[in-house]
N, C-alpha and C positions, 0 to 999 in steps of 0.2 A: 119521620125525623126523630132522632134518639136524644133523649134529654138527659143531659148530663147532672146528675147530683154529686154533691161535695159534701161527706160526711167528715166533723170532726172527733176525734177520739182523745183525749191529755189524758189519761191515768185508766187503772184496774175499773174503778168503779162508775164512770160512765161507761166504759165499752162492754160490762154487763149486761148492764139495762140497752148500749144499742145493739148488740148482736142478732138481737130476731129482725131488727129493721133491716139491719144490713145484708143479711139472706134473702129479706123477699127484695129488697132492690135488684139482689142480682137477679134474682128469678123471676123478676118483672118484664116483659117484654116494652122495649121501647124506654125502658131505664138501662141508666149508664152510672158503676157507682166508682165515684173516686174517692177511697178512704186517706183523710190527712192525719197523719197520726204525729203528737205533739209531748209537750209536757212528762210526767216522769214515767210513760212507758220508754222512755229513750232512756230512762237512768239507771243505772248498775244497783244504788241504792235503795234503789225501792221495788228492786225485782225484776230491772229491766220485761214489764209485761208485755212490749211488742212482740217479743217471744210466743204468747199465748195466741193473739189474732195470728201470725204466720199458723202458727200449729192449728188451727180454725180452717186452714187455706180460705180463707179471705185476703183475695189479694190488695195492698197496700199503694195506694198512689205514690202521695208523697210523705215527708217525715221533714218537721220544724223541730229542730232539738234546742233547747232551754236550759241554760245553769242554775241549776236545782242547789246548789251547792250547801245554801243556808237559807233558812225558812225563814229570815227576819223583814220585815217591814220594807225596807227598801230595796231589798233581796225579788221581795215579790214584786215590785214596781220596776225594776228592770228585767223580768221576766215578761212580765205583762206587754212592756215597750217591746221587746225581741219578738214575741208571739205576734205583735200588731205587723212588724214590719219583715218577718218573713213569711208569716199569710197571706197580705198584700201581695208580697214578690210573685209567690206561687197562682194565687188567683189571678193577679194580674195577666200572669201566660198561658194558664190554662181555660180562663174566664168560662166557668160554668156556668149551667142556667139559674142555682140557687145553693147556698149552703144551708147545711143544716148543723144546727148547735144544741147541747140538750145542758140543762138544769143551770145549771149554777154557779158554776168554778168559774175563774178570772181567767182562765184560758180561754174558755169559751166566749166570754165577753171580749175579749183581745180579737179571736176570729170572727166576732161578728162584727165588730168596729172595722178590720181589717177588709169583709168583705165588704159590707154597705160604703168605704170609700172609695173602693173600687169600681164601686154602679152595679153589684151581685147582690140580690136579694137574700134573706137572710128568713129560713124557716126555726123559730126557736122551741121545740119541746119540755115540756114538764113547766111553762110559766104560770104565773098567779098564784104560786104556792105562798106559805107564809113560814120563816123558820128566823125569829124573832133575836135569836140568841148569836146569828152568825153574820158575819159581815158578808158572807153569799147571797145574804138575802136581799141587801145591795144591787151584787151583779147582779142576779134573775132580775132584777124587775128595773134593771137598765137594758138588761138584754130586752125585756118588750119593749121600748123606747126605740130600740136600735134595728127590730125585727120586723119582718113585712108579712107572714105566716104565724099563726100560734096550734100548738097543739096542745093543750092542758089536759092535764089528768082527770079532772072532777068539774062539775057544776058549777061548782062555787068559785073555783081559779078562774073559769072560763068570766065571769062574770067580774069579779078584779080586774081582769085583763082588760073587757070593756067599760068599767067603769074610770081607766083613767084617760080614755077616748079612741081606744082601736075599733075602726070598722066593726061590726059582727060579722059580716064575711069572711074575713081573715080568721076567723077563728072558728074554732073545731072543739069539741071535747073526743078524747081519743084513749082514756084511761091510761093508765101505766104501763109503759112499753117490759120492762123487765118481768109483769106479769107473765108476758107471751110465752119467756121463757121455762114457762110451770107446766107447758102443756109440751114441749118438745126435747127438754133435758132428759138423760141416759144416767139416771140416779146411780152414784159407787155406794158401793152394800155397805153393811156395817164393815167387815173383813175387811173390805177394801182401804174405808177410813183408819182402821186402825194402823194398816199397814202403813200408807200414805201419812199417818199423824203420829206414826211408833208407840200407841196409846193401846197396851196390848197390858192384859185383857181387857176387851170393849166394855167399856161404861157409860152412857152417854152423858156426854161432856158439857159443862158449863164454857157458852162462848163469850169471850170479854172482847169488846169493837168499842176504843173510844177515841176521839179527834179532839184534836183542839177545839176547845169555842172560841172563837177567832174575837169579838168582841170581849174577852177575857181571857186572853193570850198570858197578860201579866199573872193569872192566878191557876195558869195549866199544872204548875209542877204541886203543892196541894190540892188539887183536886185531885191528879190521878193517885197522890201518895190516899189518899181517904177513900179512893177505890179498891186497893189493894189489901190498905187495913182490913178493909171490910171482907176480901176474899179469901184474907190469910183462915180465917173461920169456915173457910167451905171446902168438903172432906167429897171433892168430885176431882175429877178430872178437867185441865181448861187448856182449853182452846184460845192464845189471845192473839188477835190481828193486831199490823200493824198501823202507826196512827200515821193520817196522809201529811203533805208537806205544808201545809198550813205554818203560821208562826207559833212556834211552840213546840210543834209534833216534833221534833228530833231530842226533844227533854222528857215527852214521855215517853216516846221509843226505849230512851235507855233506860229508864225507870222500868216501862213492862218486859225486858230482857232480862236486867240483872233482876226479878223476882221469879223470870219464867226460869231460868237457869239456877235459882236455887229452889225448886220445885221440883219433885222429882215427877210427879203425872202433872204437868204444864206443858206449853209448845207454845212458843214463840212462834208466827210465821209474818214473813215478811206480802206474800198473798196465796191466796189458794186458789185463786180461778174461779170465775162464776159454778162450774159444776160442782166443785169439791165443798165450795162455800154454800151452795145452796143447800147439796146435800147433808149436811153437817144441819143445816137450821131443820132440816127435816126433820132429824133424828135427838137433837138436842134436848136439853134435861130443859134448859131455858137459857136468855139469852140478857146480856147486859153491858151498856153503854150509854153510846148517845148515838149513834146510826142508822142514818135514815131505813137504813133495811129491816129493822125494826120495826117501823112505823108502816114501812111500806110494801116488804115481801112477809114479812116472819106471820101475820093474818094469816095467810093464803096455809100455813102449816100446821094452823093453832100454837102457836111455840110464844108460852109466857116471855115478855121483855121487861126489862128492866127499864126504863130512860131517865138516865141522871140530866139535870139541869135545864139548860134553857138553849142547848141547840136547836133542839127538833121543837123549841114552844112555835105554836101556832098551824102545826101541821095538822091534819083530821086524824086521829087514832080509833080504831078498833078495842075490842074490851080486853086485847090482847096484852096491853101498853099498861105498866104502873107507873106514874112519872114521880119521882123522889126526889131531894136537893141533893145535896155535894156533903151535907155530912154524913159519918162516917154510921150513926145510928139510924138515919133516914135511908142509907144502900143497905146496910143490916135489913130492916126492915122489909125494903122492896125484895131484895133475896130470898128473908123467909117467904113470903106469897107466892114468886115464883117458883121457890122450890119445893112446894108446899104436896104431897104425894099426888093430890086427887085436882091441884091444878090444870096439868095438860087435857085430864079427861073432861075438865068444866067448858074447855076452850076448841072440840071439837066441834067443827060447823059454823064456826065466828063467821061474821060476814065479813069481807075484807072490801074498806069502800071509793078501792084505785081500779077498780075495773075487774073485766073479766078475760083479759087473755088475748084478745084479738087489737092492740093498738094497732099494733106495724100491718098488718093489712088497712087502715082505716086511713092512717097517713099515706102510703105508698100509694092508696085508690086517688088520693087529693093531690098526691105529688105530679100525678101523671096527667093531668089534666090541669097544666097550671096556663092563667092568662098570662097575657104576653109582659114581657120581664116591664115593660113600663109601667104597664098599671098595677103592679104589686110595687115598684118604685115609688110612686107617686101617692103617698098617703095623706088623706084628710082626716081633721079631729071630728069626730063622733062626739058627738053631745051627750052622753048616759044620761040624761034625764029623760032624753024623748021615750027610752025602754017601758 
C-alpha cells in the first residue's frame, strides 16, 4: 500500500530547509509525495519562488494562493482564514494519510488547523523551539497542540514538547532538516557569485537578512534605519536579502532598496535560492541580521553573525552568534567582532548544535511506518512528571 504524504511549502525559506525531505520521499519506495505549495511562492512580489521547486523538477500537487497584498495585522488574519479553507478543500479531496508542516509561519498553522479538521493527521517539524521576540513563536507551539507527530531539532525542544503533555512516542529528535542540505549542494564558485551578484571584482561580501520582529512591528522602521546607519561605516561589499511579508517588512524592504541602490557595491535581491544563498554564507566576510539561518546554518560554515535583537532570543546559538541590541553603537560594535581579520579563523570547527546532516532520512524511516491514522488521531495527555 503506497502511503500518501502531504508536504506543505508558503515561501523561500521553508522550502530550503524541506528540499532534502522532499527527495527522499520521492525516492522512498512506498512513499507518495504530494507537494501543496501556498503563501508568497505564489506572489510576483516576493519573487514568485514556485519558479524555483518547478526548476528543482519536484513535481507540484496542488497550489492555495493568498492575497499578500499588505503585510498589516488584519491582512495577515484573512490570509491565515483563506489558507485554512482552501487546505481543507484540497485535503478534503485528496485525503492523504498525513500532512506535514514545518517551523513556524501562520501558514503552516492554517494547514495544520485545516488538516486536523479534516480527520488528517498532522506531522509538525522543527517544534519546541523558543524564538521569544516573534509572535511565530505563537504559532510553533500551537502547531504542537494541533499536531499528532513531532520532529524537533535538539534534546532540549524535544523535551518542551513533552513537557506540555505529548505522548513520547510521538516524538522524535531528528536534528535540522536544512542541514542535510550541506552535504548534497553543488557550491557556485566565487566567479560564479559574482557574476550572479554583478559584485565584480570578488570580495567577499557582508550579508544583511533582517525581518520584522513581529511582536515589535510598530518599531520596524527605526530599527532597520539604525542598521543601516550602522553599515553606512562598512567599506565591504553587501549583499541584502529581502525581508519576509510579516507586518512591517514592506517598510523595510523599501528602506533596504533605496540604500542598496545608492550603494554602488550593494545588491538588493529579492531571493537567491537555497544554493546561491548558502553558497554566499560559505564564502562571506560575515553575516548580519536577525535570521534564523544564522543561528541555524551559518555554524556548519564558521561564518561570524551578527543577531540584532530579540527575534531569534531564546534559540541554542553556537560561538558563531554575537547577539547586540537595536542601537546603532551596539551593531557598530557587533560588526567590528565580526569583521575583526583573525575572526573567521577563530571559528573554524565550531560545533553546530542542530544536528548532523541526516534529518530527512530519520523522518521518512518514521514516516513509512506510521500506525494506523486513528491512533495518531486519538491523543492522550501525558503527565511530564512521570519522566
Amino acid at each position: 500500500m503506497t502511503t500518501n504524504i502531504c508536504v506543505v511549502t508558503s515561501s523561500r525559506s521553508d522550502y530550503g530547509y524541506l528540499r532534502p525531505l522532499l527527495r527522499t520521499i520521492l525516492a522512498y519506495p512506498g512513499l507518495e509525495l504530494d507537494l501543496l505549495v501556498t503563501g508568497s511562492h505564489l506572489d510576483g512580489a516576493f519573487g514568485y519562488t514556485v519558479d524555483e521547486i518547478r526548476s528543482d523538477g519536484i513535481p507540484i500537487g496542488q497550489e492555495v494562493p493568498v492575497d499578500l497584498d499588505s503585510d498589516c495585522a488584519s491582512a495577515t488574519a484573512r490570509a491565515l482564514s483563506a489558507i485554512i479553507g482552501g487546505v481543507a478543500s484540497r485535503v478534503e479531496n485528496t485525503r492523504p494519510h498525513l500532512l506535514v508542516a514545518f517551523g513556524d509561519r501562520f501558514e503552516m498553522l492554517g494547514a495544520a488547523l485545516a488538516s486536523t479538521i479534516c480527520g488528517v493527521p498532522v506531522a509538525h517539524i522543527g517544534g519546541g523551539d523558543v524564538t521569544e521576540g516573534a509572535l511565530d513563536d505563537a504559532y510553533r507551539h500551537a502547531l504542537t497542540e494541533v499536531s499528532h507527530l513531532h520532529f524537533p531539532s535538539t534534546p532540549e525542544s524535544a523535551r518542551r514538547i513533552i513537557k506540555v503533555g505529548v505522548e513520547p512516542w510521538r516524538v522524535q529528535v531528528v536534528g535540522e532538516l536544512s542541514l542535510d542540505n550541506l552535504t548534497t549542494t553543488n557550491w557556485l564558485s566565487n566567479d560564479q557569485l559574482a557574476v550572479l551578484l554583478q559584485l565584480q571584482p570578488w570580495v567577499p561580501p557582508l550579508i544583511v537578512t533582517y525581518h520584522p520582529v513581529t511582536l515589535e512591528s510598530d518599531d520596524a522602521c527605526r530599527q532597520v534605519d539604525n542598521l543601516l546607519a550602522a553599515l553606512s561605516d562598512v567599506d565591504l561589499p553587501l549583499v541584502i536579502t529581502a525581508a519576509n511579508h510579516d507586518s512591517g517588512g514592506r517598510a523595510i524592504n523599501a528602506r533596504l532598496r533605496k540604500f542598496a541602490a545608492a550603494r554602488q557595491q550593494a545588491r538588493f535581491v529579492e531571493s537567491l535560492g537555497w544554493r546561491a544563498y548558502a553558497s554566499l554564507m560559505r564564502v562571506a566576510s560575515a553575516m548580519i541580521g536577525n535570521s534564523s539561518s544564522g543561528i541555524v546554518e551559518a555554524p556548519s560554515f564558521g561564518l561570524p553573525v551578527v543577531n540584532i535583537g530579540t527575534r531569534q532570543k531564546g534559540r541554542l546559538r553556537a560561538d558563531n552568534v554575537r547577539d547586540v541590541g537595536y542601537s546603532v553603537d551596539d551593531i557598530r560594535a557587533g560588526l567590528a567582532w565580526a569583521l575583526d581579520p583573525g575572526c573567521r579563523a577563530r571559528l573554524v570547527g565550531v560545533a553546530n548544535p542542530y544536528g548532523d546532516g541526516h534529518a530527512a532520512a530519520r523522518i521518512v524511516a518514521r514516516l513509512s511506518v506510521l500506525p494506523p491514522q486513528q491512533v495518531l488521531l486519538t491523543k492522550c495527555y501525558y503527565d511530564p512528571s512521570t519522566l
